[in-house]
C-alpha positions in Angstrom: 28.7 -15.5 13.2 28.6 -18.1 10.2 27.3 -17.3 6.9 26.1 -19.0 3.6 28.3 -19.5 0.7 26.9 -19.4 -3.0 29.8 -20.3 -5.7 28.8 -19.7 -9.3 29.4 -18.6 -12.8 27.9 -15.6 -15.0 26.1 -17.5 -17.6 26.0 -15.9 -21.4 25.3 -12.7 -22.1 25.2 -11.2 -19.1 24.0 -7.3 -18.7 27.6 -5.2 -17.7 26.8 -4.0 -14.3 27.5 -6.6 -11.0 24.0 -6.1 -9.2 22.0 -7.1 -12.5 24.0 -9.7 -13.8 23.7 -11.0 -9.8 19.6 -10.8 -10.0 19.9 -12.9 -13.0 22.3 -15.8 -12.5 22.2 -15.8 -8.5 20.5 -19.8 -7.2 16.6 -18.6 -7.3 16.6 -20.9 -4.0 19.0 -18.3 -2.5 15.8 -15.6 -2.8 18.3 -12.7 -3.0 16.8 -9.4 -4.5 18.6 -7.0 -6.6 18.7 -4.4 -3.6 19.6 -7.4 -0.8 22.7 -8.1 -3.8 23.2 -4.6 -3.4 23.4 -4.2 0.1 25.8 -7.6 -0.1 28.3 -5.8 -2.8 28.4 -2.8 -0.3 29.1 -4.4 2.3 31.9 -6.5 0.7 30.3 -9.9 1.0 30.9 -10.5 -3.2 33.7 -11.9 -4.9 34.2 -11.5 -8.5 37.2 -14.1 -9.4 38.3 -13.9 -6.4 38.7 -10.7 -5.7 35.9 -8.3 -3.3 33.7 -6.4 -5.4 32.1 -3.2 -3.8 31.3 -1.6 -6.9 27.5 -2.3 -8.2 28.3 -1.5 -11.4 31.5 -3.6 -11.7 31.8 -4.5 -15.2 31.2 -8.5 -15.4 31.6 -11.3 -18.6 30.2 -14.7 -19.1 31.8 -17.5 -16.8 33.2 -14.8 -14.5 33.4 -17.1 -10.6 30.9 -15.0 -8.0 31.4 -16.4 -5.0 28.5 -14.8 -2.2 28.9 -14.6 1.4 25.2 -14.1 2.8 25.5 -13.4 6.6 22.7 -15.0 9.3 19.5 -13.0 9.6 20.1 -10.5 11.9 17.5 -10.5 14.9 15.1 -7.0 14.5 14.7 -4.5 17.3 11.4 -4.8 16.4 9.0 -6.1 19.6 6.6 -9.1 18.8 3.2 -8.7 20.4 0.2 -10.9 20.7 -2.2 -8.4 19.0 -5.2 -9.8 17.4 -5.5 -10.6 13.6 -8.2 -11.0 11.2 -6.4 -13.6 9.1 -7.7 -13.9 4.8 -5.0 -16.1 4.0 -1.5 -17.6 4.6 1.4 -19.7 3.0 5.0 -19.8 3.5 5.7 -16.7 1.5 2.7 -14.1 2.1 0.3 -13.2 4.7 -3.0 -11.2 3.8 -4.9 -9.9 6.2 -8.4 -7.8 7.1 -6.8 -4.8 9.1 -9.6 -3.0 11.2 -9.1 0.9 11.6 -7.3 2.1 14.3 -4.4 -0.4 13.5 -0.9 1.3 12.7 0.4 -0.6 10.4 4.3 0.2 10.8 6.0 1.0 13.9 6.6 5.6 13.6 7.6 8.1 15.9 4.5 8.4 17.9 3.1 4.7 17.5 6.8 2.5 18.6 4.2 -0.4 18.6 1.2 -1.6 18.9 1.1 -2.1 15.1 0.2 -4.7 12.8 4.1 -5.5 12.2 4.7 -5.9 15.8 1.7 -8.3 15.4 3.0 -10.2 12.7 6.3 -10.6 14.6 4.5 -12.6 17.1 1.9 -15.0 14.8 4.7 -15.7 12.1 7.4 -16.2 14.7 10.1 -18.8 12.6 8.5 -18.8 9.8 9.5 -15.3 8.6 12.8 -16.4 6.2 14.2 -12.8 6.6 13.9 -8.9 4.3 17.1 -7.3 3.6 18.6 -9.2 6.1 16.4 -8.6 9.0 14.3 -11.5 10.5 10.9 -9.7 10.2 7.7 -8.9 7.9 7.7 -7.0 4.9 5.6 -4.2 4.4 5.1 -3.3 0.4 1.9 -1.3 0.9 0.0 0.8 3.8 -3.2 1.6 4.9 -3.7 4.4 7.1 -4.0 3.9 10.6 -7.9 4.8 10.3 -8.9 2.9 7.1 -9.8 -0.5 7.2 -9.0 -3.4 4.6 -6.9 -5.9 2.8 -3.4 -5.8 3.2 -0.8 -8.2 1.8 2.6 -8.3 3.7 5.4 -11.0 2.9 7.5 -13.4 4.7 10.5 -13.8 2.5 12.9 -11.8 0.7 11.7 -13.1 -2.9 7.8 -12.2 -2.2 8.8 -9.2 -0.9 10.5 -8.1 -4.2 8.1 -10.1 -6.3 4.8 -7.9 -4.5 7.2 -4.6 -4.8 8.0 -4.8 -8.2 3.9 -5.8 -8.9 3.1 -2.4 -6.8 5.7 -0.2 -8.8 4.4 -1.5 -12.0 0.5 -0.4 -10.9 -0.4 -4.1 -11.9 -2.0 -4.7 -8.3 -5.7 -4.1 -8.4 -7.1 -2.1 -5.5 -10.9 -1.4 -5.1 -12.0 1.1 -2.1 -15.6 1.9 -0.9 -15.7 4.9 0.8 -19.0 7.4 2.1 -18.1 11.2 0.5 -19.8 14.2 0.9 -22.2 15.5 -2.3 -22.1 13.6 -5.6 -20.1 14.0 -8.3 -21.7 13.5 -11.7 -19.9 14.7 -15.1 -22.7 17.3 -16.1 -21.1 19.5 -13.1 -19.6 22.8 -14.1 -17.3 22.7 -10.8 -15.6 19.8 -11.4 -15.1 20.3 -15.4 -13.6 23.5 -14.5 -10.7 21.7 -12.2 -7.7 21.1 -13.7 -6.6 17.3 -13.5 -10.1 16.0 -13.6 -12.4 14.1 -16.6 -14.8 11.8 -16.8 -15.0 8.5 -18.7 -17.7 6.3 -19.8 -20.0 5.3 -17.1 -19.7 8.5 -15.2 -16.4 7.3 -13.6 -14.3 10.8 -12.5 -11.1 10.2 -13.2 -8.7 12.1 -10.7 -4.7 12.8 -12.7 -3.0 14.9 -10.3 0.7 14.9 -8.8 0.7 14.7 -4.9 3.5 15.8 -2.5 3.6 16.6 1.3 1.6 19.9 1.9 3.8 22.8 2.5 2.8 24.1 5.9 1.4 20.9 7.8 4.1 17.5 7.6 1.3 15.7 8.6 -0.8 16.2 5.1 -0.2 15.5 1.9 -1.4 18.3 -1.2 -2.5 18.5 -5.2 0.1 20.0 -6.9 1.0 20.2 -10.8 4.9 20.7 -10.0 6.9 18.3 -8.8 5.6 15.6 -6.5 4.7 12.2 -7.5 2.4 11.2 -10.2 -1.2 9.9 -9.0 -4.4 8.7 -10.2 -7.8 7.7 -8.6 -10.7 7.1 -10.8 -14.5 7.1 -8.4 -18.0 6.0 -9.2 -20.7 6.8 -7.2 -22.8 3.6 -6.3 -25.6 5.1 -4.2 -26.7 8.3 -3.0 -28.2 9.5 0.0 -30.4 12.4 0.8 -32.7 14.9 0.3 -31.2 16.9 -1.6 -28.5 14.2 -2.2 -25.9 15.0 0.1 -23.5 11.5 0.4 -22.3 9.4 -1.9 -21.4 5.7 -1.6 -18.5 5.7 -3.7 -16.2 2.7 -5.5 -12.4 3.8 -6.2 -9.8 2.0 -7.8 -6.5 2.9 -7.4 -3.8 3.0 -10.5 -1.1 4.3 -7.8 -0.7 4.4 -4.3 0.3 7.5 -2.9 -0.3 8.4 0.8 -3.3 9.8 1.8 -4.1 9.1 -1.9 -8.0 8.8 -2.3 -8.6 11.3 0.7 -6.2 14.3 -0.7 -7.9 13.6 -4.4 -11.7 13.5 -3.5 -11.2 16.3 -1.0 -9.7 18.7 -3.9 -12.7 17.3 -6.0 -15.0 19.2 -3.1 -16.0 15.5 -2.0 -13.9 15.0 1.1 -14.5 11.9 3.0 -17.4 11.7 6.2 -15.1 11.3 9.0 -12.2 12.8 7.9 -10.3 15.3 10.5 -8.0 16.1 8.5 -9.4 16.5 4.6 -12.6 17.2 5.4 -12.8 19.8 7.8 -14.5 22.4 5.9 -17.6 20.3 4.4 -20.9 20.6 6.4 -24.2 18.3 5.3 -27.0 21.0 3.8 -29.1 21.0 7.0 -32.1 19.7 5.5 -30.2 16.7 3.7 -31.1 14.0 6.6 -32.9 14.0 10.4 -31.2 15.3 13.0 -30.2 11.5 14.7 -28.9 11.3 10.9 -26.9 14.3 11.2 -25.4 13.7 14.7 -24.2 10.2 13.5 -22.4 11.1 10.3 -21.1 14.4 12.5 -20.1 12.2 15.7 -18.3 9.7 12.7 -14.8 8.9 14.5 -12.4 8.3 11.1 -12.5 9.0 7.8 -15.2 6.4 6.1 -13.0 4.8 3.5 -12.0 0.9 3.1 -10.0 -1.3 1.4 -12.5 -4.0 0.0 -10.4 -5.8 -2.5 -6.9 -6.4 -3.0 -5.9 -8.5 -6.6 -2.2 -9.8 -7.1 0.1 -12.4 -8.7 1.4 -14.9 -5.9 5.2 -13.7 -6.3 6.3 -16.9 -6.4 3.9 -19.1 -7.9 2.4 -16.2 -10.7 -1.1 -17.6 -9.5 -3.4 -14.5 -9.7 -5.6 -14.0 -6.4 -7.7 -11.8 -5.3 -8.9 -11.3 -1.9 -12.3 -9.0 0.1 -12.8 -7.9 3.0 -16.3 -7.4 4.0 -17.7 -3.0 5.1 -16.9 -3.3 8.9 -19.9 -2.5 11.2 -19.3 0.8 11.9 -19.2 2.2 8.3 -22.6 -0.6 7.5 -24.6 1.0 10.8 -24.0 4.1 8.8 -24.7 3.9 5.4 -27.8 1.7 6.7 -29.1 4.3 9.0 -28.6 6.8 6.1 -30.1 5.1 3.8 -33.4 4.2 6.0 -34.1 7.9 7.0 -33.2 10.3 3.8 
């Protein structure tokens, strides 16, 4: 199998370790990452004057000869299939897309494909320029199988790091709408009294919490105070529905992305999600809230009722900021109408 070959020198003042001073002075055509360096130094494909470095933190100094051996993109297992796509917008480097519910969007254990990655093998074909090494898409965010929305994915190695980096650093701008049991307003007792929830101006409930997989079931995800990883949802209720007000139409904006994020945080709040199986179990609609045809559609309601309506990012390669929407699809807008013309 051939490779590339890159042949440079460490310019001045260079940080100590290998792998940084790599991300800095590697060709930016050569759109290596620090972790796809990595991966290279492991695997013995660096040379630091003239010798193989396998050490990531090998010390380097200015005008030090790297000389990289970048094998061929390696063809993915992964099976390309002609699945339909609902397209926003495309380029060489990034593809951003509507997903509609029921989509997977990586191939699991129990969904081997069928997913939107599978799909994106087929429609990007050649154009996909390789992630860490594989010829395939790369996924920096998710959106459960269930919840409809904007997604971003990448096509080369440098947008994939570029949109990774912009998602660890909670600069992405995410906006969900979502139809929640009840309303939460900051005058209410309840919610003042749980721990890791405030209100800010505008009646927005800010959720701070830590989230980690629930103890008992794999399959969810729990509040906790210890341990976990750091999350934070802030909601504002746009409309309510009912007599007495039972739903909420509900804006959230994300500040991280956790999984099962908006649905683990408004179901501790006591404001699961309509349509939620696995959240929001326990949360009936006062029975005098809506009409019975009311009642049996938000009941019969096949997935939880959330979606991803806006997605805002730098291009990471140009720095242009964009923002892309993604309209309520039909089945959430059939209910929120019918709610809202018989409460």
């Amino acid at each position: 199998m051939s490779a590339t070959r890159l042949k440079f020198q460490i310019a001045a003042n260079p940080p100590q370790r290998l792998d940084k001073a790599l991300s800095r002075d590697v060709p930016e055509e050569a759109t290596l990452s620090r972790t796809r360096l990595a991966k290279l130094i492991a695997n013995g494909h660096v040379k630091l004057n003239g010798d193989v470095a396998t050490d990531i933190s090998a010390k380097v100094a200015e005008a030090d000869i790297i000389e990289i051996s970048i094998p061929e993109l390696c063809e993915t297992t992964l099976m390309a299939q002609e699945i339909p796509l609902d397209i926003l917008y495309e380029d060489r480097e990034i593809i951003v897309l509507n997903k509609r519910a029921g989509l997977v969007v990586h191939p699991a254990p129990g969904n081997r494909d069928g997913t939107l990655v599978n799909a994106l093998m087929a429609h990007c074909g050649d154009s996909l320029s390789g992630i860490g090494g594989e010829k395939r898409p790369g996924i920096v965010h998710r959106i459960d199988k269930d919840t409809s929305g904007v997604i971003v994915a990448a096509k080369s190695q440098i947008a994939h790091g570029g949109l990774a980096e912009q998602f660890k650093s909670h600069s992405v701008e995410r906006r969900y709408l979502c139809l929640a049991h009840g309303v939460p307003y900051a005058g209410d007792a309840r919610l003042r009294g749980l721990r890791g929830i405030d209100f800010e101006a505008g009646n927005v409930m800010k959720i701070s919490t830590r989230i980690a997989r629930h103890r008992n079931c794999r399959k969810r995800q729990a509040v906790v105070f210890d341990g976990g990883r750091n999350a934070v949802t802030r909601t504002r209720v746009l409309e309510i529905f009912g007599n007495p007000p039972a739903i909420s139409m509900m804006e959230c904006r994300l500040e991280t992305g956790r999984t099962h994020q908006i649905r683990v945080h408004l179901a501790y709040a006591g404001h699961a999600l309509i349509g939620d199986q696995v959240y929001g179990t326990r949360r009936r609609l006062p029975r005098k809230a809506f009409s019975e045809a009311v009642m049996s559609m938000v009941d019969g309601f096949s997935r939880q009722a959330l979606h991803a309506s806006e997605l805002g990012f730098e291009h990471p390669v140009n720095g242009k900021w964009m923002r892309f929407s993604a309209p309520v699809p039909d089945d959430m807008s059939n209910l929120a109408e019918t709610i809202k013309s018989q409460h």
